[in-house]
C-alpha positions in Angstrom: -28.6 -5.4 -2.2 -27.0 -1.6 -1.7 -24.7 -2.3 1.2 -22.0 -1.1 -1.2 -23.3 2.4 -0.5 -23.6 2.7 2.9 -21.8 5.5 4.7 -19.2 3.8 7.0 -19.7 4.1 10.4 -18.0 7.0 12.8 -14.9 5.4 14.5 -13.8 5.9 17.8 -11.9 9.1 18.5 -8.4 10.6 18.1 -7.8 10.7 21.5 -8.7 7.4 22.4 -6.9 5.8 19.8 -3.9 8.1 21.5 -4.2 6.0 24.7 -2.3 3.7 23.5 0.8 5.5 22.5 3.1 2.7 23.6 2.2 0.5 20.4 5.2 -0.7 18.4 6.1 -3.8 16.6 9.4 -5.0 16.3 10.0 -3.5 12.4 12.8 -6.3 11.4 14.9 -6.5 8.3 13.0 -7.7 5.4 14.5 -8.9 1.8 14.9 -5.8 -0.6 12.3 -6.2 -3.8 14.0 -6.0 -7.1 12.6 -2.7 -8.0 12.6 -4.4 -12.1 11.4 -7.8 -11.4 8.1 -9.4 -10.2 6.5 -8.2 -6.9 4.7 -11.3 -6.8 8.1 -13.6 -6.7 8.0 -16.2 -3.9 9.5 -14.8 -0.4 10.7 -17.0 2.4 7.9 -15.6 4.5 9.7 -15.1 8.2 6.2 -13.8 9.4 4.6 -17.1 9.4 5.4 -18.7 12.4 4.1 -16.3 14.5 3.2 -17.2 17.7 1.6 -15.7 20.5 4.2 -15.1 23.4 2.3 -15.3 26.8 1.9 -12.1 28.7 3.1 -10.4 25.7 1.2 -7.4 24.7 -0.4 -7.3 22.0 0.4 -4.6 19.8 -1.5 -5.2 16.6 -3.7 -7.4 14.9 -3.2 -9.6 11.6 -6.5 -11.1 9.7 -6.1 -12.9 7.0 -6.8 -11.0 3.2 -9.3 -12.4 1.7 -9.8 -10.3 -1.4 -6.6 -11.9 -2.2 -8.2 -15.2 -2.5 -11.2 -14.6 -4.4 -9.6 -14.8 -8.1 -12.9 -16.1 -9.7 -15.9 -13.7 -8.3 -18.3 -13.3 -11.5 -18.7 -10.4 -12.6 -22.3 -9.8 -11.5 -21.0 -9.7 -8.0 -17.9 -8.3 -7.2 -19.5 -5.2 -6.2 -21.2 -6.6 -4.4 -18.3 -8.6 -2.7 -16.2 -5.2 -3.0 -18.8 -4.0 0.0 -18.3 -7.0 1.8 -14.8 -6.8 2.0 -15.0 -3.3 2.5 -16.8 -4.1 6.0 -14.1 -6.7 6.8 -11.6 -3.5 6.8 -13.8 -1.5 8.9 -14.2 -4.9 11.2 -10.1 -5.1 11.8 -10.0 -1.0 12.6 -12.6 -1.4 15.1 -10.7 -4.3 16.3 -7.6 -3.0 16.5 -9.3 0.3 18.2 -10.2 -1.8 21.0 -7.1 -2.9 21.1 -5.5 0.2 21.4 -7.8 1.3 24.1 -8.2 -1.3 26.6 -4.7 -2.1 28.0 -5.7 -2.0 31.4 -8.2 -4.5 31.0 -5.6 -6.2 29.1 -3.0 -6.0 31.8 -5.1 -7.7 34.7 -6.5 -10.4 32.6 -4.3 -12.4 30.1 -7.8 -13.7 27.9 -9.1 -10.6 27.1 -7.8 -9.9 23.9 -8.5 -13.6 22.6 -12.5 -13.5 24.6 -13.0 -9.8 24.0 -11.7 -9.2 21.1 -10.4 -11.7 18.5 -12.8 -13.9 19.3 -15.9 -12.1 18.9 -14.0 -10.8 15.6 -13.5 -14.4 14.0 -17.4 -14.3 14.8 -18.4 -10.9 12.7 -16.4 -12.0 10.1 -17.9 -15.4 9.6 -21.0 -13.5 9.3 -19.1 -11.9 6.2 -18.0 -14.7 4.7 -21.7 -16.5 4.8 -22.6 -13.3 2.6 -19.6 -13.3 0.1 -20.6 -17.4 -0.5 -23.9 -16.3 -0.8 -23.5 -13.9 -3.3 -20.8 -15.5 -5.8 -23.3 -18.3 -5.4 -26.0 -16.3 -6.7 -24.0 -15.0 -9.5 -23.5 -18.7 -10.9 -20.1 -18.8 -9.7 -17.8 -21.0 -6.5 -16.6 -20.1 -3.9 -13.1 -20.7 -2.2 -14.3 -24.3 -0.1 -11.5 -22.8 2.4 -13.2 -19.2 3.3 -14.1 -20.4 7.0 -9.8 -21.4 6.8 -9.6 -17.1 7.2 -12.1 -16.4 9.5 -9.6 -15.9 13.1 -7.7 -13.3 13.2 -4.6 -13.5 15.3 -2.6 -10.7 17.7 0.7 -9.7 17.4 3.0 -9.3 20.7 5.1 -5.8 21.2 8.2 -7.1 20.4 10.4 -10.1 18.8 7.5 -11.4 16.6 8.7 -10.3 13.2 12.1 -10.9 12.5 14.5 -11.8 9.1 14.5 -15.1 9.4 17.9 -16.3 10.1 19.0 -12.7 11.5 19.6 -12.1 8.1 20.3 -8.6 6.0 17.6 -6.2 6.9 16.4 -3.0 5.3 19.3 -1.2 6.6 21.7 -3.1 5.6 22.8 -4.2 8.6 21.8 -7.5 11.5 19.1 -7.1 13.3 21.4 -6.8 16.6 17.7 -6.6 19.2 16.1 -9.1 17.3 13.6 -7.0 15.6 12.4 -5.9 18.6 10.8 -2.5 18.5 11.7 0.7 20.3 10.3 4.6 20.4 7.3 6.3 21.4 4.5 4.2 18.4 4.4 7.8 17.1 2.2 10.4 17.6 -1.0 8.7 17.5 0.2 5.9 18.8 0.4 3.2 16.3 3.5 4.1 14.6 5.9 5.1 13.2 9.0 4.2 15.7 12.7 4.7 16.1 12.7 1.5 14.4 11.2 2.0 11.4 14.4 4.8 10.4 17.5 4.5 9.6 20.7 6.3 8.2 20.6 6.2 4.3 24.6 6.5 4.5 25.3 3.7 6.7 23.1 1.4 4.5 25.6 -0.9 1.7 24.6 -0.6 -2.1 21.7 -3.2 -2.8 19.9 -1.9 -5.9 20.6 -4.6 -9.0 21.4 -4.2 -12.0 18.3 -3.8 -14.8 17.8 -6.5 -17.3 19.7 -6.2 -20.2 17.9 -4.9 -23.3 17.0 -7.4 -26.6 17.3 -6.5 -29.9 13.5 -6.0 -29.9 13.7 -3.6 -26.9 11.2 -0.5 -26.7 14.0 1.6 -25.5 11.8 4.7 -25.7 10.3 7.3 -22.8 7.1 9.2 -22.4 6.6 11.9 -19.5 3.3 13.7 -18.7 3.3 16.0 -16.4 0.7 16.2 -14.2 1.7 18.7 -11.0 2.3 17.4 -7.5 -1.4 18.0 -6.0 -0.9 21.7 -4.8 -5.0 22.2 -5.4 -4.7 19.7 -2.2 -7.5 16.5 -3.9 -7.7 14.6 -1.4 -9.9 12.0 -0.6 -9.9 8.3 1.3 -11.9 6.6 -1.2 -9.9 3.7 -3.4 -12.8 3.0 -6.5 -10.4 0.7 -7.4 -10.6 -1.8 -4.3 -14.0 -1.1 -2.5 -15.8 0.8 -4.9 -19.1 2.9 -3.9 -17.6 2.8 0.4 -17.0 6.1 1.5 -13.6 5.7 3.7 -12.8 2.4 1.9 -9.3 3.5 2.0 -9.4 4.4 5.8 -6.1 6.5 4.8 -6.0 10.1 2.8 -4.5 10.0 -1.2 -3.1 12.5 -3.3 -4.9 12.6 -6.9 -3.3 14.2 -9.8 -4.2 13.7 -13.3 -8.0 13.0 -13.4 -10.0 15.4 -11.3 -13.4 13.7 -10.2 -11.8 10.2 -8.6 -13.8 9.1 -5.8 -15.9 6.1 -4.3 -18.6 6.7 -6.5 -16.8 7.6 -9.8 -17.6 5.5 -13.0 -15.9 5.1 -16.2 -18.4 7.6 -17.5 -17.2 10.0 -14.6 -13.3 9.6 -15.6 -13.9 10.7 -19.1 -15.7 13.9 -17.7 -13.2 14.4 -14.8 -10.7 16.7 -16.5 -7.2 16.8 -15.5 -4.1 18.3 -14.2 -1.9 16.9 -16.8 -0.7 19.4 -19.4 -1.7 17.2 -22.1 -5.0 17.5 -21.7 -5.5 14.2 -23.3 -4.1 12.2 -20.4 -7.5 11.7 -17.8 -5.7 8.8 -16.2 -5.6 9.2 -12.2 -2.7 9.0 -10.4 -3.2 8.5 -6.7 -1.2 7.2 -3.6 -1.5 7.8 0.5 0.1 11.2 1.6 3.0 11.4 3.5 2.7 13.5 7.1 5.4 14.7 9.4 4.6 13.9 13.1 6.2 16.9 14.8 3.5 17.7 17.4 1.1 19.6 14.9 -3.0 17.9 13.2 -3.8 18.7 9.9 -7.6 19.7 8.4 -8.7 15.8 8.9 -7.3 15.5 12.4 -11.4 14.7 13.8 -12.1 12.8 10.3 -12.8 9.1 9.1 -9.6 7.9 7.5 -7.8 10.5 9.0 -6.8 11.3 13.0 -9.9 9.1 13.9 -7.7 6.2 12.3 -4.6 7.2 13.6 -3.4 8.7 10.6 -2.0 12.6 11.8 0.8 15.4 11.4 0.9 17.6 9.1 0.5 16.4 5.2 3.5 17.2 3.1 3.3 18.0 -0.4 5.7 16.3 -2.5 7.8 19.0 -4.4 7.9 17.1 -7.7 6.4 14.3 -9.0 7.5 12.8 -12.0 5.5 10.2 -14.1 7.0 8.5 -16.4 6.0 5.6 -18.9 9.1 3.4 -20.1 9.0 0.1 -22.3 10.1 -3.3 -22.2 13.8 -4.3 -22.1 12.9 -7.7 -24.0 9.9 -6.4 -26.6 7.5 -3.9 -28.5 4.5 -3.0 -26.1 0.7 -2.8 -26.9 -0.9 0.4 -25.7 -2.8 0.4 -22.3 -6.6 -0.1 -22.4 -8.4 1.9 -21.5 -9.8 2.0 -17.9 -7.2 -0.4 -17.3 -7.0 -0.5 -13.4 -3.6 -1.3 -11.6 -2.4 -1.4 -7.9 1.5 -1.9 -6.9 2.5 -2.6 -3.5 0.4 -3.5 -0.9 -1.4 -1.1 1.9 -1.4 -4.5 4.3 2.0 -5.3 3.7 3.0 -5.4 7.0 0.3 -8.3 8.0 0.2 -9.9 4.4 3.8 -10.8 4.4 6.2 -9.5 1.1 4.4 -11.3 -1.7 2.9 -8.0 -3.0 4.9 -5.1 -1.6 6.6 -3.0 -3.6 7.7 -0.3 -2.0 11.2 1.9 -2.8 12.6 5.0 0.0 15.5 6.7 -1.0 17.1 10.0 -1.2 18.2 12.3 -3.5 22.1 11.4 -4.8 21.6 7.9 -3.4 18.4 6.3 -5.8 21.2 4.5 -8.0 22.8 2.9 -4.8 20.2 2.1 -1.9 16.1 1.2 -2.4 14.7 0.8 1.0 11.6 -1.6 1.1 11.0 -1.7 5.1 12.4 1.6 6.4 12.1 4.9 5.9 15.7 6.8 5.2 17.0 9.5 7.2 18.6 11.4 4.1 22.0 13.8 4.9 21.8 17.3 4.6 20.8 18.4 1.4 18.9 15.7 -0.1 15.6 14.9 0.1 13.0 11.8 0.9 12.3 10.1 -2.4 9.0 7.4 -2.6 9.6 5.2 -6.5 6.9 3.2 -7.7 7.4 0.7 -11.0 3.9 -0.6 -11.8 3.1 -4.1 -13.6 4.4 -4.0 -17.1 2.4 -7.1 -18.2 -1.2 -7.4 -18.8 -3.2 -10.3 -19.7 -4.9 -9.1 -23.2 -8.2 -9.1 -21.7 -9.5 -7.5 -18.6 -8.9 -4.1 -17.5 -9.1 -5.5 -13.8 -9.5 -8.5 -11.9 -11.5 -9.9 -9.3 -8.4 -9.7 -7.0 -7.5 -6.5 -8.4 -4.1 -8.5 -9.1 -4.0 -11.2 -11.3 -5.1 -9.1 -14.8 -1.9 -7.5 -14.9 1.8 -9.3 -13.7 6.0 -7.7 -13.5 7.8 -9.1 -16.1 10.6 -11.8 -14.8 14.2 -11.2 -14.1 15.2 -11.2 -17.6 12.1 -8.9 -18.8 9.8 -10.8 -20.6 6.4 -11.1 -19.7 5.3 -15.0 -19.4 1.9 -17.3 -19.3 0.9 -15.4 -22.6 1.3 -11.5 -20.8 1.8 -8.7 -23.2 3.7 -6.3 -22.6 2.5 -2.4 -21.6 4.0 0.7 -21.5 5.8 0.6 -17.7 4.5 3.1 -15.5 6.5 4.7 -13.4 6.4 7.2 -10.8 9.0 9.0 -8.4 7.9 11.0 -5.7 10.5 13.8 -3.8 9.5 15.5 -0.7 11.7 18.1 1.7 11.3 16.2 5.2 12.5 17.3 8.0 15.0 15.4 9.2 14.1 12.7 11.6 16.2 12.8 15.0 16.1 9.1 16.3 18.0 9.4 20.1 17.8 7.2 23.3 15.2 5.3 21.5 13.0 7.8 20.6 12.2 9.3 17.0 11.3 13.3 16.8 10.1 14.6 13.6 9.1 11.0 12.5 7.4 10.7 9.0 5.4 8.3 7.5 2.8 7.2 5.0 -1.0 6.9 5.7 -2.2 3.4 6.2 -5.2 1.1 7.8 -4.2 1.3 11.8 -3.4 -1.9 12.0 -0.7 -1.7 9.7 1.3 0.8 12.3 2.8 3.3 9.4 5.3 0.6 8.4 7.2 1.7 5.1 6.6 -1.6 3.6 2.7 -0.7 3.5 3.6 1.8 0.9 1.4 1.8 -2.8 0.4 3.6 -5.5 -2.9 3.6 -7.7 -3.5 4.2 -11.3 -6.1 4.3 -13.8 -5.8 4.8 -17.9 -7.9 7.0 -19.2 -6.7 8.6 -22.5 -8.7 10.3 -25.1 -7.4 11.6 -28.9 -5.6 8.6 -29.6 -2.8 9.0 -26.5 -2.3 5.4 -25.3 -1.7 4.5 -28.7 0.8 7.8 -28.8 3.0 6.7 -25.6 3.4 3.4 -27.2 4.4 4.0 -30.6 6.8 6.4 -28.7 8.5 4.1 -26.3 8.9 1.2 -29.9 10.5 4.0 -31.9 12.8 4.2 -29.1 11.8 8.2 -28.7 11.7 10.7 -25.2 8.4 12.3 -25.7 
């Protein structure tokens, strides 16, 4: 059918999506995730009972994911359903473009957004969904009886909508004292960050658990490659992993290091002919996650681009100044190496409109990573340390498939205790810690200058939580079976 190839369209331009540079959402406290245990552990979800206040403003816009819920796509047509839900993506960010540009119209008549733009939404994406059924259909397989259940789309007022449930402890470590309601400028392009979505690393109490405690059959072992921190500046906003052959199926920039030749249209066949910035030349794997920008008045090269200012994503792209990867093993067992082409995705980019259940991001600084992980904010570090971004990928795979239709469900986090359950093996961990010399937000009166933040879908309004990384293995000379033999002899290699 070849939609999967198309070019994405050209979306509206910086300057409008600037228009509206009073968006903010209320950025309330949210639950820490145990950086050890399961991302995918049940959440009291104090998002769900949104509702719509009236005369609010709308300040964003929250669809329901349905890539989520298609665990059983056959594999003759997830490509195929890859470009379809690709085109849902670009459907929200010209949505939420709208949005962001029609506020007038918005002010003087209190149906627009739900006539002019949600509901014509709900309408494109049923279009969608009659070509997902069709196509899993043709492929011999079923699809979800509920998909017409996630067809509307619903808006999200300014302020007050997403609090801790309860007033409970919040990212900072402290009650939400407003509420959760928002405050600050929306950030430079208008859709975040906020004064919010910062606080003080050294006001925030000690919530980082303790890690499981090791077996007797522990792989108690290490393996580091080193792989540089993106200097040559590859950059792309392509994710192969989720909408493979979209240009701009990301709508955000990444950083690659390790393999070389990562992009929309790459193939297995392309991975093992990549090369690599690894020193061991034997480690093709691709490491990639959404760059980090400092909002302090200045564009960068992608400030007219797809994924880039045209999607609200601008400042000036810092390079981290280390980035160390790191594979560990499994506090409870030996691991099996990694397969190869294994494809894994931690966190979630849509955090902030999914809800918890996959995020799994970690903000700290430098002197404070064994004391405070931030999930939903992004620290403002003392003097002297620096912004630190931590990712602990899935350590359990499912013996079989080196991804899923989901791009979730093939690989799991091990429990609280460390094991792996429902038949999982255990893998080689991956880990990765990012460190990056920000300059230190100011947050005053309200008002954030020198705001940072990660690149995101616009929708998603730079929130911390939407925070992820992206990996896939790709070894040659015997090296997956290398870091795993080193990590059961209980070795640093």
């Amino acid at each position: 059918m070849g939609r999967n190839t198309r070019k994405r369209r050209t979306s509206p331009a910086t300057k409008a999506i600037a228009a509206a540079a009073a968006l903010a959402l209320g950025g309330g406290g949210l639950i820490w995730a145990n950086f050890y245990a399961s991302a995918h552990e049940s959440h009291n979800d104090a998002w769900g009972n949104r509702t719509k206040a009236a005369g609010a403003q709308v300040a964003t816009i929250s669809c329901p994911d349905v890539g989520q819920k298609l665990t059983d796509v056959p594999g003759r047509a997830r490509t195929e359903v890859d470009g379809e839900l690709a085109s849902l993506d670009r459907q929200i960010t010209d949505a939420y473009q709208r949005l962001a540009t029609t506020r007038d119209a918005q002010a003087q008549d209190a149906s627009f957004v739900q006539n002019g733009i949600l509901g014509p939404l709900k309408d494109r994406r049923k279009v969608i969904f009659d070509r997902i059924r069709l196509e899993i259909d043709r492929a011999g397989g079923t699809a979800p009886g509920d998909l017409d259940d996630l067809t509307a789309c619903t808006g999200s007022p300014a302020a007050g909508d997403r609090t801790n449930a309860g007033g409970g402890q919040g990212g900072d470590g402290q009650q939400q004292g407003n509420g959760g309601q928002q405050q600050g400028s929306g950030g430079q392009a208008g859709n975040g960050p906020s004064a919010a979505d910062f606080v003080d690393i050294t006001k925030v109490q000690p919530n980082v658990p303790a890690k499981p405690r090791r077996t007797r059959d522990a792989s108690t072992g290490a393996f580091t490659t080193r792989c540089g921190v993106n200097a040559n500046a590859n950059h792309n906003t392509d994710n192969v992993i989720v909408a493979p052959g979209v240009t701009n199926g990301a709508h955000h920039l990444h950083d690659y290091v390790g393999n070389q030749k990562v992009n929309a249209f790459s193939s297995n066949d392309t991975f093992l002919q990549g090369g690599t910035s690894c020193q061991n030349k034997n480690d093709l794997s691709a490491y990639y996650w959404p760059v980090v920008r400092v909002q302090d008045g200045t564009r960068d090269f992608d400030q007219n681009a797809d994924g880039g200012g045209k999607e609200g994503n601008v400042g000036r792209i810092l390079v981290a100044k280390q980035a160390q990867i790191k594979y560990v093993g499994s506090a409870t067992s030996k691991v099996v190496a990694m397969p190869q082409f294994l494809r894994v995705i931690t966190g979630d980019a849509k955090a902030f409109t999914n809800g918890t259940a996959n995020a799994n991001a970690h903000w700290s600084c430098t002197g404070f990573e064994n004391k405070v992980q931030l999930t939903d904010k992004y620290p403002i570090c003392p003097r002297g340390s620096d912004v630190v971004r931590s990712f602990a990928f899935q350590s359990c795979w499912d013996g079989q498939n080196t991804d899923s239709a989901n791009h979730r469900t093939h690989v799991a986090f091990a429990d609280a205790s460390g094991r792996c359950q429902n038949g999982f093996k255990a893998i080689p961990q991956l880990t990765m810690r990012l460190v990056y010399g920000v300059p230190r937000p100011v947050v005053r009166n309200g008002q954030v200058k020198n705001a940072y933040a990660v690149d995101g879908f616009p929708e998603q309004l730079h929130k911390a939580i939407t925070d992820h990384d992206d990996f896939i293995a790709v070894t040659r000379g015997g090296l997956a079976n290398k870091i795993a033999g080193c990590l059961n002899s209980g070795r640093m290699c």
